[in-house]
N, C-alpha and C positions, 0 to 999 in steps of 0.2 A: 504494500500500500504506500502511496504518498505518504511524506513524514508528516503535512499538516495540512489541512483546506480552509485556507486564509482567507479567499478572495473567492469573485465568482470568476469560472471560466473553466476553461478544459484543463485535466491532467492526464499525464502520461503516468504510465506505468508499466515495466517489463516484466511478461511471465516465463517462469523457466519452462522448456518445450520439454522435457524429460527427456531428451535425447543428447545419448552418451556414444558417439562414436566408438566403437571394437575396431580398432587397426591390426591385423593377423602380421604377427612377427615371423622376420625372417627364417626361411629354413636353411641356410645348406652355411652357417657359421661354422669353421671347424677348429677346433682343439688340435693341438698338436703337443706331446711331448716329449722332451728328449735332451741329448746331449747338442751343444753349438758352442764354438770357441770363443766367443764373445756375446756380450749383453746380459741385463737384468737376470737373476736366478728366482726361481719358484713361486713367479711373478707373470700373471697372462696378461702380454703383449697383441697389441692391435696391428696386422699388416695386411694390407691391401695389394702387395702385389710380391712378387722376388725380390724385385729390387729395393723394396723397403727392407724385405726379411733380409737381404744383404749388406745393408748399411748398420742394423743395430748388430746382428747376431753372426756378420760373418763368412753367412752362405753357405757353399759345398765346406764337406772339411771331409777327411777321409777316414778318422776316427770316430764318425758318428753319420748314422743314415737320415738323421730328420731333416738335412738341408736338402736333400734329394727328393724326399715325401712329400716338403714344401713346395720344393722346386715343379713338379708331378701333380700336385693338387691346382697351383694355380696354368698351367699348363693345360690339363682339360678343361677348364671352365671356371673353375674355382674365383670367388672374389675378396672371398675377407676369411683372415686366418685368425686364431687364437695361440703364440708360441708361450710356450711355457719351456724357459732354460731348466734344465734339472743338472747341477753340478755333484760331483762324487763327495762323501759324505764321511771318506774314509778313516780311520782316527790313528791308523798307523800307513808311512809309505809302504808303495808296495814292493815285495822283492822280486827279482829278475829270476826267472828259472830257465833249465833247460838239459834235455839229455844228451849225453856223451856216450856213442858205444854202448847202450843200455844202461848205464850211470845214472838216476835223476838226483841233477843238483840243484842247489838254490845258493842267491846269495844272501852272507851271513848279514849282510846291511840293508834294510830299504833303501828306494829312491832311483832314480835314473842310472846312477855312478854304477848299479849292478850291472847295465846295458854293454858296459863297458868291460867285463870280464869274459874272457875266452879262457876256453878250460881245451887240452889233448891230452888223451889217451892212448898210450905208446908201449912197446916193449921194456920191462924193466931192464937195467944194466947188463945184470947177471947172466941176460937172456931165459931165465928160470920161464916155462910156459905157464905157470899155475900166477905171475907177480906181473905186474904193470906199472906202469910211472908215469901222475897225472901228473901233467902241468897246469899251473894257472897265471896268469898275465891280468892284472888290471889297468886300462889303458894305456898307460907310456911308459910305468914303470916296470921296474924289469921282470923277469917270468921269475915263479917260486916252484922246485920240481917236488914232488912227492914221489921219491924211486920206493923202487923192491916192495909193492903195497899189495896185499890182500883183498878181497871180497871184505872178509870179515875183519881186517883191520885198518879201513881205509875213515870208514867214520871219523873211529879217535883220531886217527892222524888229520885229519881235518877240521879237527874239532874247532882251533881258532886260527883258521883262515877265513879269506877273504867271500870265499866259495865252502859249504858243505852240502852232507848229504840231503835230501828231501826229505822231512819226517812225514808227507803226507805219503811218499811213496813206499812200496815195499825194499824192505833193506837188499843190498844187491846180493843175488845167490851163484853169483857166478862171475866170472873174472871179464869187466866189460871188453869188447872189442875195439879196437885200435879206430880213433877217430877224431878229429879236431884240423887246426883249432877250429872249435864253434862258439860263439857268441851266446851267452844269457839273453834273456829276452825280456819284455814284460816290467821290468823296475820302474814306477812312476811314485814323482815327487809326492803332497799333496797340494793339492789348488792353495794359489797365493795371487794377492792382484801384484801389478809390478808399483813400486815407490822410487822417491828419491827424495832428499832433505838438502834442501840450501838453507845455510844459514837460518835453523830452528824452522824454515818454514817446508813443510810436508805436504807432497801431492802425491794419489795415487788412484793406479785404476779406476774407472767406474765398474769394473767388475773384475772377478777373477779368471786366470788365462796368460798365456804366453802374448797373445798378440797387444796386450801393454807393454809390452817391451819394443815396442817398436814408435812411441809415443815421445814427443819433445816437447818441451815447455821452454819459455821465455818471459820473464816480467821483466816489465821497462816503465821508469819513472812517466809520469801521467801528470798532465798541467791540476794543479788545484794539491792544497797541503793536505799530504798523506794520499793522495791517491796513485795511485797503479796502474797499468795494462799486464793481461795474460795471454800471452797469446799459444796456444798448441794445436800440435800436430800429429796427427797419424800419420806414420809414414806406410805404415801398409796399405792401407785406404785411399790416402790421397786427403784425406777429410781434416778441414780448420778450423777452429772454434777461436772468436778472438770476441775476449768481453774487459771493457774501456771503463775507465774510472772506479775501480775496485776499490777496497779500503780495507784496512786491519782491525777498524774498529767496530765491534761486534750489535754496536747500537746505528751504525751507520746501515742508511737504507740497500746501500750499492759494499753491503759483507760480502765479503769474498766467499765465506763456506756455503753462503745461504745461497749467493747467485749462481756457482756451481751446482750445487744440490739439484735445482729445481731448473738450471737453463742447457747445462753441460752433458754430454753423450758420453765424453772420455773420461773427464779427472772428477775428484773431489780432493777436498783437506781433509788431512788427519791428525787429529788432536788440534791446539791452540796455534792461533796465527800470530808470530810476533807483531806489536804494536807499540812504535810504528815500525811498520817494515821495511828495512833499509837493505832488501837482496836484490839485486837487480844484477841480469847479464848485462856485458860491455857492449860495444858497439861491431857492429859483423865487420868481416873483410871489405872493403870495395867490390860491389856487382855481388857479393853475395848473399843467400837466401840466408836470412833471420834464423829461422828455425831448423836451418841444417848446418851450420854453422857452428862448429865445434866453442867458439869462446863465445857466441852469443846467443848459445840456447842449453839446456840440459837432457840428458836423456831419462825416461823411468825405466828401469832393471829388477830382472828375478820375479817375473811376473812365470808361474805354473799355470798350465793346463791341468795338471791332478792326474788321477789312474781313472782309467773308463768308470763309467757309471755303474749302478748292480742293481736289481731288479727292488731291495731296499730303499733306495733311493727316491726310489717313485713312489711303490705301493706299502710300504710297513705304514703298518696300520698306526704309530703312533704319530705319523706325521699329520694326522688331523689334526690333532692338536694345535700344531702351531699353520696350520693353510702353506704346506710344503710340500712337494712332489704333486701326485693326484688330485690333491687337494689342493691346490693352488689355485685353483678357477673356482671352487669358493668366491675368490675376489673377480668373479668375471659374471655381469649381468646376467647372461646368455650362450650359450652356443649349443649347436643341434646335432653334431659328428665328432665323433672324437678316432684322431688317429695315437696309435701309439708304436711305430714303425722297431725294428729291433735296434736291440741294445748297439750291437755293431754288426757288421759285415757278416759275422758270422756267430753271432750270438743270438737266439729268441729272446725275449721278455719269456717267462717263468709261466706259470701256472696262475700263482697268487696274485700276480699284476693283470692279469687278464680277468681275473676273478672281482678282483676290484674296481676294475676299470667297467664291468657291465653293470656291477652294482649301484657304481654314482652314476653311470648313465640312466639307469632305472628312477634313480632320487631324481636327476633333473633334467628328464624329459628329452632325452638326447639318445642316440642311435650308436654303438662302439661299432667300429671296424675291424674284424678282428684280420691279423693276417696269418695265414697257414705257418706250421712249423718246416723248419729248412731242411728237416728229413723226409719229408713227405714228396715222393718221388712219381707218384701214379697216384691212383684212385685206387689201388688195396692198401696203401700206407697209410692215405685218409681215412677208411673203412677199418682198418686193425683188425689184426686176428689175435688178439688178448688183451687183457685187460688193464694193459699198460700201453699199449700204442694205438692211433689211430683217434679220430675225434671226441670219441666217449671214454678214452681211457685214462688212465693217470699221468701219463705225461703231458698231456696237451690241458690235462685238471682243470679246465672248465665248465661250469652248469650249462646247460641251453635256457636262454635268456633272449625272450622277446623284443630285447631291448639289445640283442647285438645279432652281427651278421659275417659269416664268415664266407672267404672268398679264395679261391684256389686256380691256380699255380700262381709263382712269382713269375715278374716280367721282367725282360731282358730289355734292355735300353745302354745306349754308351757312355760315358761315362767322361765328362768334359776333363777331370782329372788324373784321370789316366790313358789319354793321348786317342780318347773317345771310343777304344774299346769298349764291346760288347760288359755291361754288368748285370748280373741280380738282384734287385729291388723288391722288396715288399709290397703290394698293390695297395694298401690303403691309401696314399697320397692320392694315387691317378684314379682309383673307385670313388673318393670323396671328389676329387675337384667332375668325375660323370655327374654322381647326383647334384651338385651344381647347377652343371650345366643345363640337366634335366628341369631342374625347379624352373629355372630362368626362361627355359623356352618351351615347358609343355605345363610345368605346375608338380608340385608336391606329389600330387594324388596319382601323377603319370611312373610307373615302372622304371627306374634308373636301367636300362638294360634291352638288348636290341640290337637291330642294325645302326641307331643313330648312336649307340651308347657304346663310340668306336674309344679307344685310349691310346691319347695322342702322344708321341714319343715311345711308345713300347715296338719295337723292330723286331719282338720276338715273344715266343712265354716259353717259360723252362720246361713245360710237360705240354706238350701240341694233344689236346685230348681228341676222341674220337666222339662220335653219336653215341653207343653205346657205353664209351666210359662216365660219359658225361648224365645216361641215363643209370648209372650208379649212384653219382654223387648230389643229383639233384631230387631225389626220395628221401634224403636223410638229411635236408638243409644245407646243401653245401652250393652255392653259386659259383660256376664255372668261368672263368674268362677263355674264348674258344678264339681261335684262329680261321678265318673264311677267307677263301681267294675273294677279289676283287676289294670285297668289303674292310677286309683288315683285320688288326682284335678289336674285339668285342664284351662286353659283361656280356655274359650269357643265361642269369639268374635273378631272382629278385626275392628271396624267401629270407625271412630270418633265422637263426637258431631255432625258433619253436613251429620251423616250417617242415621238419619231418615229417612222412605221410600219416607213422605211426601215432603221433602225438593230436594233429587233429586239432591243431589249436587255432583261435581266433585270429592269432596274429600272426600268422602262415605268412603272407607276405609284408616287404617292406614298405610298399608305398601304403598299403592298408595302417600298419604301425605306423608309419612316419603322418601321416595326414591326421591321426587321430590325438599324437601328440601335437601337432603345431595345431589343431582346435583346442585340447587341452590349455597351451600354453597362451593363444591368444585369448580366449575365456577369463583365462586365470588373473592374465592382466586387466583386460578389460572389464572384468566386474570389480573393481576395488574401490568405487565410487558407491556400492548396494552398502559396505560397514557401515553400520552405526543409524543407516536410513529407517525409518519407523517402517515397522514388519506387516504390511497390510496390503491389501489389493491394489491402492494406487501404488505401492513399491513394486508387487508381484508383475504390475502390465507396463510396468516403464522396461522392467528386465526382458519379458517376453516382446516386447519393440525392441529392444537394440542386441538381443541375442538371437531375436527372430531375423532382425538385419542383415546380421554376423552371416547366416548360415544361408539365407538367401542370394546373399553375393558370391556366396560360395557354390551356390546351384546352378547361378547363373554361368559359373565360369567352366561351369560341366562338372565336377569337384564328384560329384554322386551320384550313384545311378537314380531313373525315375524321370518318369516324363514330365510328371509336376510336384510341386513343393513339398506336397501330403504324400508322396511316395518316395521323396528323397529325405526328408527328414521333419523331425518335432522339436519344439519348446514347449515346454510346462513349467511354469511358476503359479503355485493358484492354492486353493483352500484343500485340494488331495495331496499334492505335495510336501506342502506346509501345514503339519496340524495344531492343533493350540498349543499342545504339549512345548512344539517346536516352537513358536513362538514365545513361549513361556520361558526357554531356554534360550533365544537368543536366535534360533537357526532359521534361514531359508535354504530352501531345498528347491531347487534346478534342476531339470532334469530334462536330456540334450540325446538324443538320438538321432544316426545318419545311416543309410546307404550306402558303403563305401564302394567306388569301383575296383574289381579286383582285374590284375592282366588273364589275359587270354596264351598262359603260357602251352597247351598243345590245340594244336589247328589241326583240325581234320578236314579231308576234302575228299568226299564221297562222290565216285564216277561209275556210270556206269554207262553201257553201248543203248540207244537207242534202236530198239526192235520193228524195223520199217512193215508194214504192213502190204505182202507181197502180190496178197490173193487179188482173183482179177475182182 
C-alpha cells in the first residue's frame, strides 16, 4: 500500500507478480584432479581454455597425466574446467631403488642424491664362483668396492653404506648375476617452493615446484619516501609481473605482502618486511635486460617438485576435514563431471579413490568418469574370471554407482613431449570435453555417444574392439569407445555403472541420470526464494507457476518424451502434498515428475521380399 493518502488524486502502487524465474544450471563443468608443476594446491581453479590451464598450472608435464586430460577435454568441446592441484603429502623423502643382477637395493638416504648412485655387480677377486664384488659410486665421488661378499653376508657389509639391501624385498638367496653399473631410480626431495632473502627481505614461490627456480626479482627505488618497484620474472614462461609504489609499511594501503597476496601469480613474502626497506638491485649493464641481469636482479632457488602423488593424497578420508584433495571443491559452487585421470603414466588411482570419488559425486549431483584399469587388455580382462580381477572384483574395488560411468579402452594420441609419438591416455579428458560438446549442440537429455560423438585427437584406441566384443561389455555397463572407417573413434555407449542388464535399474542410462540431476540441481536452486514464505495455497500456486515454467521450457526444447505437457510431465504443490501435519512442521512438499527420453541404443530393420501376385 501507499505509505499515506494525503491528498486527492491517483496512486500508484507495485504488486509482486509471484514470478520467480528457475534459470537451469550448467551441465558439462568439469572437475579435474591431479598432479601439475605449478599453481595453487587443493584449491579449484576456474579455466576456460588450455591456454589458461597453461599459464597458472604449467601445462603438459611428463610426471603427471592431468595436463593431457585437460588438454583432451577442452579439445572435444569442453569449455570451462574445475583444476584442483593435489601436491605429495609425503612426511619423509623418498629413497631411490633398484635391482642389480637380482640384488634389490635401496638407498640408505632419501631424496634425489639417491638418483645419483650406481651400484655393479662383478666377479669377486678371488674368482671364488659362490663370492661377488658390489661396487657403489655416488655421483663424482669415487666408487666404494665391497669384494669377496656372500648372498648371506652382503646385508651386514652394507649395513652403513650409501646403498643397502631392500627390506621390502626378499633377502637374496642366491649369488646375484654380474650386472651394472645401473642407476637407482625413484629418490625424490619433498615439495618446497623456491626462496631467496636480500637483505632481511624474503620472497618466495606462489606455490610449490621446481619451476620457481626459474623466477627473478628486482626492487628498484620508486619516487615518493619509502616506496619501491618489484619487478619479476618467469623465465620459463616468459610471464612479468611488475607492481609500482610498494611500501614496507604494513598500515600503508600499497603493502607489499598484501599487494602480492591478492595481485601476484609468482611470489609472495615470507615473514616481516624490513621497514624501511633499503634493498635495492644496482643498475643493469648498458642495453641490458633488468631482470636477467646478473647485478641487477636476483634469482629464487631450491624450489622441489616433491615425489609423485599417492592415491592418499587425494582420497584419505581425513582430508575432509580440512577441504584437501577430493574434497577440495567443497570450495567450488558447482560442477557436473569429475575426471580423475591416473596417478602417472603408468600408475591407476586405487580402488579407495575411485570409491570416493563416486560417492561425492553422489552428495553433489555430479557424474564421475571413471577410467578403465591399465591391465585391462580385451573384454575378458574387463569381465574377470575371479574374484579379484575384472570390473566387479577386488582390484578395480569399486560399487556400481549411478552416479559414475565407466568407459573402455585407452586412447592412443601423440604426445607433443615426446617428439609427438604415439601415447596412452586415459579417456576421461576426451569423454568429458564429448559430453560437452553434446550439451552444447543437442542438450543434456541427448546421449553423449554416436557417430557425432567422434574424439578429437585420438589416432588410435589401444584395444580396436569388435561387434561382438563390444556386445560383451555393453550388458554389464561398460561403454565402449569403437573405431569405424570413415567415421573415426567414436563413444560407442551411454549406460552408467547401474546400466547392467542384470541390475535393471532406473538409471541405466546417462543422459536419463544426467538430465535428472541438472532438474534436480536447477530446482534446488531455484526454489530458495519458497524459505521462510507462509505455507499456504497462495505459496503452493506461485511454486506450481515457476516450476511448472521450469519444466515446460524444458518440453519445449524436446527434453521429454510426450506429445503434450500432461504426458511429458507434473507439478504438484497443493493440500495432498502438503498436509497440516507438514505445515505444522515447517514442510512443503513438491513433487516433480518427467518423461525422460531414453537412446534408441539397438535399431532393428525388418525386411522382407514382396510377394508379386503372379496369377492371370
Amino acid at each position: 500500500m501507499p505509505t499515506s493518502l494525503t491528498y486527492p488524486g491517483v496512486y500508484i502502487e507495485e504488486l509482486p507478480s509471484g514470478v520467480h524465474t528457475i534459470t537451469g544450471v550448467a551441465t558439462s563443468i568439469t572437475a579435474f584432479i591431479g598432479s601439475a608443476p605449478r599453481g595453487p594446491t587443493d584449491e579449484p581453479v576456474r579455466v576456460q581454455s588450455f591456454a589458461e590451464f597453461d599459464r597458472q598450472f604449467g601445462g603438459l608435464w611428463v610426471q603427471s597425466t592431468l595436463g593431457y586430460a585437460v588438454s583432451q577435454f577442452f579439445n572435444n568441446g569442453g569449455g570451462d574446467a574445475l583444476i584442483v592441484r593435489v601436491a605429495s603429502t609425503a612426511a619423509a623423502p623418498v629413497k631411490a631403488k633398484g635391482n642389480v643382477g637380482g640384488l634389490a637395493l635401496i638407498a640408505a638416504a632419501g631424496g634425489e642424491q639417491g638418483n645419483t648412485i650406481a651400484v655393479t655387480v662383478g666377479n669377486a677377486t678371488s674368482g671364488t664362483a659362490t663370492r661377488f664384488k658390489l661396487t657403489a659410486k655416488v655421483g663424482s665421488n669415487a666408487a666404494v668396492d665391497f669384494d669377496e661378499q656372500t648372498p648371506a653376508g652382503i646385508g651386514a657389509a652394507l649395513a652403513a653404506a650409501a646403498v643397502v639391501l631392500d627390506p621390502a624385498a626378499p633377502a637374496p638367496a642366491a649369488r646375484p648375476t654380474n650386472a651394472g653399473p645401473i642407476n637407482l631410480t625413484g629418490g625424490a626431495d619433498l615439495p618446497a617452493v623456491a626462496t631467496v632473502t636480500l637483505g632481511g627481505f624474503t620472497l618466495v614461490a606462489a606455490s610449490a615446484g621446481k619451476w620457481g627456480s626459474a623466477l627473478r626479482f628486482r626492487v628498484e627505488v620508486a619516487p615518493g619516501a619509502g616506496k619501491f618497484n618489484l619487478l619479476v620474472r618467469d623465465t620459463g614462461t616468459g610471464v612479468n609481473e611488475r607492481f609500482l609504489n610498494l611500501s614496507a609499511d604494513p598500515n600503508d594501503a600499497r603493502f607489499v605482502s598484501t599487494v602480492l597476496e591478492q595481485q601476484s601469480q609468482l611470489v609472495r613474502t615470507q615473514g616481516s618486511v624490513p621497514n624501511p626497506l633499503t634493498t635495492f638491485q644496482g643498475a643493469p649493464a648498458a642495453g641490458a635486460d633488468p631482470l636477467l641481469d646478473a647485478t641487477a636482479s636476483t634469482p629464487l632457488a631450491n624450489g622441489v617438485d616433491g615425489p609423485p602423488i599417492a592415491d592418499n593424497d587425494i582420497s584419505l578420508a581425513n582430508l575432509a576435514n580440512t577441504k584437501h584433495g577430493l574434497w577440495a571443491l567443497d570450495n567450488a559452487d558447482l560442477f557436473n563431471l569429475l575426471c580423475i585421470p591416473p596417478l602417472t603414466f603408468d600408475t591407476d588411482i586405487n580402488a579407495t579413490t575411485r570409491t570416493a570419488a563416486a560417492a561425492y559425486c553422489k552428495k553433489r549431483r555430479a557424474l564421475y568418469i571413471v577410467d578403465p584399469l591399465m591391465a585391462w587388455d580385451g573384454p575378458a580382462a574387463v569381465i574377470g574370471n575371479s574374484a579379484a580381477t575384472g570390473i566387479d572384483g577386488t582390484t578395480f574395488g569399486m560399487a556400481r554407482s549411478e552416479n559414475a560411468a565407466l568407459f573402455f579402452p585407452f586412447i592412443l594420441s601423440p604426445d607433443p613431449l615426446q617428439e609427438n609419438r604415439l601415447e596412452t591416455f586415459a579417456p576421461c579428458g576426451a569423454v568429458a570435453g564429448v559430453m560437452a560438446r553434446t550439451d552444447t549442440n543437442r542438450g543434456v537429455w541427448k546421449a553423449p555417444a554416436g557417430i557425432e560423438a567422434t574424439v578429437a585427437g585420438a589416432s588410435a584406441l589401444s584395444v580396436k574392439l569388435t561387434d561382438g566384443e563390444n556386445g560383451q561389455l555393453n550388458p554389464i555397463g561398460v561403454n565402449c569407445l569403437r573405431s569405424f572407417p570413415v567415421i573415426g573413434r567414436v563413444v560407442w555407449g551411454a549406460r552408467t555403472m547401474r546400466g547392467a542388464d542384470q541390475l535393471a535399474d532406473q538409471w541405466k542410462y546417462i543422459p536419463v541420470r544426467r538430465l535428472a540431476l541438472y532438474i534436480e540441481e536447477s530446482l534446488f536452486r531455484g526454489t530458495q526464494w519458497v524459505v521462510f514464505e507462509p505455507n499456504d495455497e497462495p505459496l503452493w500456486a506461485q511454486i506450481r507457476l515457476n516450476v511448472g515454467a521450469f519444466m515446460q521450457d524444458m518440453f519445449r526444447k524436446g527434453a521429454f518424451q510426450g506429445s503434450m505437457p500432461r504426458d511429458a510431465y507434473f507439478v504438484k504443490c497443493d493440500g495432498e502434498t502438503t498436509t497440516q501435519q507438514d505445515i505444522d512442521n515447517g514442510i512443503v512438499n513438491i513433487q516433480v515428475g518427467f518423461a525422460p527420453l531414453k537412446p534408441a541404443e539397438f535399431v532393428i530393420l525388418s525386411i522382407q521380399q514382396i510377394v508379386r501376385n503372379t496369377g492371370a
